[in-house]
C-alpha positions as CSV (number, residue, x, y, z in Angstrom):
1,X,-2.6,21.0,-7.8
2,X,-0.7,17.6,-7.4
3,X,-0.6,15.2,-9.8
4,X,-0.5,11.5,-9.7
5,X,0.6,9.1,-12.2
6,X,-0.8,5.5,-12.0
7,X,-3.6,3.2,-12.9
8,X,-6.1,2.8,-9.7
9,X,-6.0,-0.7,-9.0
10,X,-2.5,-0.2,-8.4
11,X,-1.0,-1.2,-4.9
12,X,1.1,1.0,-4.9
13,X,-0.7,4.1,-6.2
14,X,-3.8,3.1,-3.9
15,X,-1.3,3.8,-0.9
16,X,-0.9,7.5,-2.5
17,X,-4.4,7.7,-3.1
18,X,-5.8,6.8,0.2
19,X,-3.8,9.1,1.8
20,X,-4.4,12.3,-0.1
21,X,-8.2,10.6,1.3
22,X,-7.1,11.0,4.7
23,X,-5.4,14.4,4.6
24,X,-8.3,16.3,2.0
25,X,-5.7,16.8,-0.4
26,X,-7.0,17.2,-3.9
27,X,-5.3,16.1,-7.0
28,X,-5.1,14.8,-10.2
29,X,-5.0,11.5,-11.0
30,X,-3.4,10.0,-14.8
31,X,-3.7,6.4,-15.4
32,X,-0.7,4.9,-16.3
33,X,0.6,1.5,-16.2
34,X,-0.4,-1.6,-18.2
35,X,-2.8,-1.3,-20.0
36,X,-2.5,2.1,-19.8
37,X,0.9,2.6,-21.2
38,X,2.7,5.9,-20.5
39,X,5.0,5.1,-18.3
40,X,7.5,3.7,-21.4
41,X,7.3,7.3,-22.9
42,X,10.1,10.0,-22.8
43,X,8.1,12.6,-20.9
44,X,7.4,9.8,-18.4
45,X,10.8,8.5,-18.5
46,X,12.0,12.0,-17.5
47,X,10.2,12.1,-14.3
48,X,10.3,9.2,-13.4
49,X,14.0,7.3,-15.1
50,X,12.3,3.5,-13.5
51,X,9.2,3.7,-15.5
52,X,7.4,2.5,-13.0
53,X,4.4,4.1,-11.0
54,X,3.8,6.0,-8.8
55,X,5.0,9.4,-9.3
56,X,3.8,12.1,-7.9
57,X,4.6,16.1,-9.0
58,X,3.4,18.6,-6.1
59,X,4.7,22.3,-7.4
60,X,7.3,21.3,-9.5
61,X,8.7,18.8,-7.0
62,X,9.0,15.4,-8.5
63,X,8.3,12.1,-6.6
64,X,8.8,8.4,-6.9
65,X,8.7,5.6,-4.9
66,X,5.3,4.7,-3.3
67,X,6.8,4.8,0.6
68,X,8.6,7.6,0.1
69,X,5.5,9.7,-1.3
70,X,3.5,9.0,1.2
71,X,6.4,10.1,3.7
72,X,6.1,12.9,1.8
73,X,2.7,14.2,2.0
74,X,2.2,12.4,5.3
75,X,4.7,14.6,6.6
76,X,3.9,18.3,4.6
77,X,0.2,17.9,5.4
78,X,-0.6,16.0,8.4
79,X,2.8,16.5,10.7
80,X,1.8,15.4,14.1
81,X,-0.8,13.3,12.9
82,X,-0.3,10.8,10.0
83,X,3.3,11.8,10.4
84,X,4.2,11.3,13.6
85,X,5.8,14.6,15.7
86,X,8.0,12.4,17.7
87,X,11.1,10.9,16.5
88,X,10.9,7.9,17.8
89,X,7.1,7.7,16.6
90,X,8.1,8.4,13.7
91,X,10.8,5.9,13.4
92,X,8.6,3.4,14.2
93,X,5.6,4.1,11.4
94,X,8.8,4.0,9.6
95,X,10.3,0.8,10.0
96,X,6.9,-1.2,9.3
97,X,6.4,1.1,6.4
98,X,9.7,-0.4,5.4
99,X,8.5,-3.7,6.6
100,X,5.6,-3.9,4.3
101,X,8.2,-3.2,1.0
102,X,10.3,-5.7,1.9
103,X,8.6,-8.3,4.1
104,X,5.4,-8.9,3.5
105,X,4.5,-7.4,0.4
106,X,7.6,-9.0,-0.9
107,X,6.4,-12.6,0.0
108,X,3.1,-11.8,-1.4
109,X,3.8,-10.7,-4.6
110,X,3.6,-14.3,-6.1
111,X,0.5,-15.5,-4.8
112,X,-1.4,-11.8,-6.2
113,X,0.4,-12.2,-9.4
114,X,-0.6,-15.9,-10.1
115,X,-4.0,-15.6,-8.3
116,X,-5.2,-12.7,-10.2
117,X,-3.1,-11.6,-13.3
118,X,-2.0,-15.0,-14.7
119,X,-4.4,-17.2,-16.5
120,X,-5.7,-20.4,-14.6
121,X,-3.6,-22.7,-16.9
122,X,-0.6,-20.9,-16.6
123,X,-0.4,-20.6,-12.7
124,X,2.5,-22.4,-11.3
125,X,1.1,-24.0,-7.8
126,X,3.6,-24.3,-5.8
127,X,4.9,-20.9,-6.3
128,X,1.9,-19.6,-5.2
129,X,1.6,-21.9,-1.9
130,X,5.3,-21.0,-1.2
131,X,4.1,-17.5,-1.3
132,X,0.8,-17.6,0.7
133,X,2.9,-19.9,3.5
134,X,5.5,-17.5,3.5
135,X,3.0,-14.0,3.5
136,X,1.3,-16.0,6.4
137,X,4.5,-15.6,8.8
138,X,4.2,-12.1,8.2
139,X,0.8,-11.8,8.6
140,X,1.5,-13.7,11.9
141,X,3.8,-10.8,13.0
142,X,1.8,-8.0,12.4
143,X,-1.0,-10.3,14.2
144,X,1.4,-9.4,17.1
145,X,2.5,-5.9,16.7
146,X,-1.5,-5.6,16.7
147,X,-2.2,-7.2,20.0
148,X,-4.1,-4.4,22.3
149,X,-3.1,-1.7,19.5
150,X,-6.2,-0.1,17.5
151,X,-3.2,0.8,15.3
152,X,-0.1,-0.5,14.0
153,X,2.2,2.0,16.5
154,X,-0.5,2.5,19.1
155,X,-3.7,4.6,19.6
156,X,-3.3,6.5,16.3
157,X,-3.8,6.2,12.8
158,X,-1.2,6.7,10.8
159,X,1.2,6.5,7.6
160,X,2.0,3.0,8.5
161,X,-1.5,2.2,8.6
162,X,-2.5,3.5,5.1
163,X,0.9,1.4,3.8
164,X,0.0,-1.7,5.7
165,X,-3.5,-1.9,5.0
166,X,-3.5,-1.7,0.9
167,X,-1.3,-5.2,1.7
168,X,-3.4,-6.5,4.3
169,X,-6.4,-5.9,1.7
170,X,-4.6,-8.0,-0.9
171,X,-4.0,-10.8,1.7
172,X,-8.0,-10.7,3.1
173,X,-9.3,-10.6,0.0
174,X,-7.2,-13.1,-2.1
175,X,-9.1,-16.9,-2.4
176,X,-6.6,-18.9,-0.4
177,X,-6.5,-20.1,3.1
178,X,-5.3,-18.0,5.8
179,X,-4.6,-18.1,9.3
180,X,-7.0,-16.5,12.0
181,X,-5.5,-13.9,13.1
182,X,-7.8,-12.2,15.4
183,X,-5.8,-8.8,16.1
184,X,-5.2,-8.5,12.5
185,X,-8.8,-9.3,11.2
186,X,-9.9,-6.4,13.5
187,X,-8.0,-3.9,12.8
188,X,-8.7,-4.6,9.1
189,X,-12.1,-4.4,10.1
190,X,-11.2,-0.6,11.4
191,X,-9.6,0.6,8.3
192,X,-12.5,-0.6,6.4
193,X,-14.7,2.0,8.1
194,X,-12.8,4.7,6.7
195,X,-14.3,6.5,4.0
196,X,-10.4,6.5,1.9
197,X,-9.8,3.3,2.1
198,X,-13.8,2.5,0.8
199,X,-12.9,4.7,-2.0
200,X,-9.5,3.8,-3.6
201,X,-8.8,0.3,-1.9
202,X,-11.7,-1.7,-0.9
203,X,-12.4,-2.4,-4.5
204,X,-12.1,-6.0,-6.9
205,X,-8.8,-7.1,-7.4
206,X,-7.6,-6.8,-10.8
């Protein structure tokens, strides 16, 4: 059975969870991470040499990197659906799966960390404005790559949806002031109908 490494409320491993969701993949899940610890010990360290989560192990096959699992499964269990058959499908779920890494997941980092995992009195302010100004340019663009789309490449649901939309839950449900975005604030409204994304990402964010 595959096996996950990572604490739920994890980003990161919510983007792994929801999409074992979407393909009926079971698993097992380990918390690891923070509080959790873990990820600092030798057996850990083995598997995965960043300490970081998550990592995946799926028949002895060893995976890091929170994209790159996700290409992974997306691509052993759901070719032609969640993973694109087409190469230039494909390449595009790609390249806004790589957008959300280093664009606006990037950007938004600050504003999550300060917001919600730094105490009130500790929060610097204008690191977290830069951030939610700079996370709203992005949210701008997707706005666009949204316009007529149900989906971020087109008609279809897929990887890049499940990697997008753990971000886009972070920036809807953070307390700060955000553009309307109308193309964006529906298609967040889509992903909250599905069942996977109730489950592992529509939760409190801690």
């Amino acid at each position: 059975m595959l096996k996950i490494w990572g604490r739920a409320n994890s980003v990161n491993v919510q983007k792994v969870l929801w999409c074992c969701a979407e393909l009926g993949l079971e698993f097992e899940r380990v918390d690891a991470g923070m509080a959790f610890g873990v990820v600092d010990e030798p057996a850990y360290k083995n598997r995965n040499p960043n300490g970081r989560i998550p990592t995946i192990e799926d028949d002895g096959f060893v995976l890091w990197e929170s994209n790159a699992i996700v290409r992974y499964l997306a691509s052993k269990h759901g070719a032609g659906s969640l993973c694109p058959s087409d190469p230039q499908a494909r390449a595009d779920a790609d390249r806004w799966m790589d957008w959300q890494a280093t664009g606006f997941w990037a950007v938004l980092v600050p504003a999550f960390w300060g917001l919600v995992r730094t105490p009130e009195d500790q929060r610097d302010g204008a690191a977290i404005q830069a951030s939610v100004e700079e996370a709203g340019k992005f949210a701008a663009i997707l706005d666009g790559q949204l316009a007529g789309k149900d989906f971020v490449t087109g008609a279809a649901f897929t990887m890049a949806d499940v990697v997008l939309g753990v971000t886009a839950n972070r920036w809807f449900e953070l307390p700060i002031e955000r553009p309307d975005l109308a193309n964006l604030a529906a298609w967040y409204g889509r992903l909250k109908q599905r069942p996977g994304f109730r489950e592992y990402v529509l939760q409190p964010l801690t």
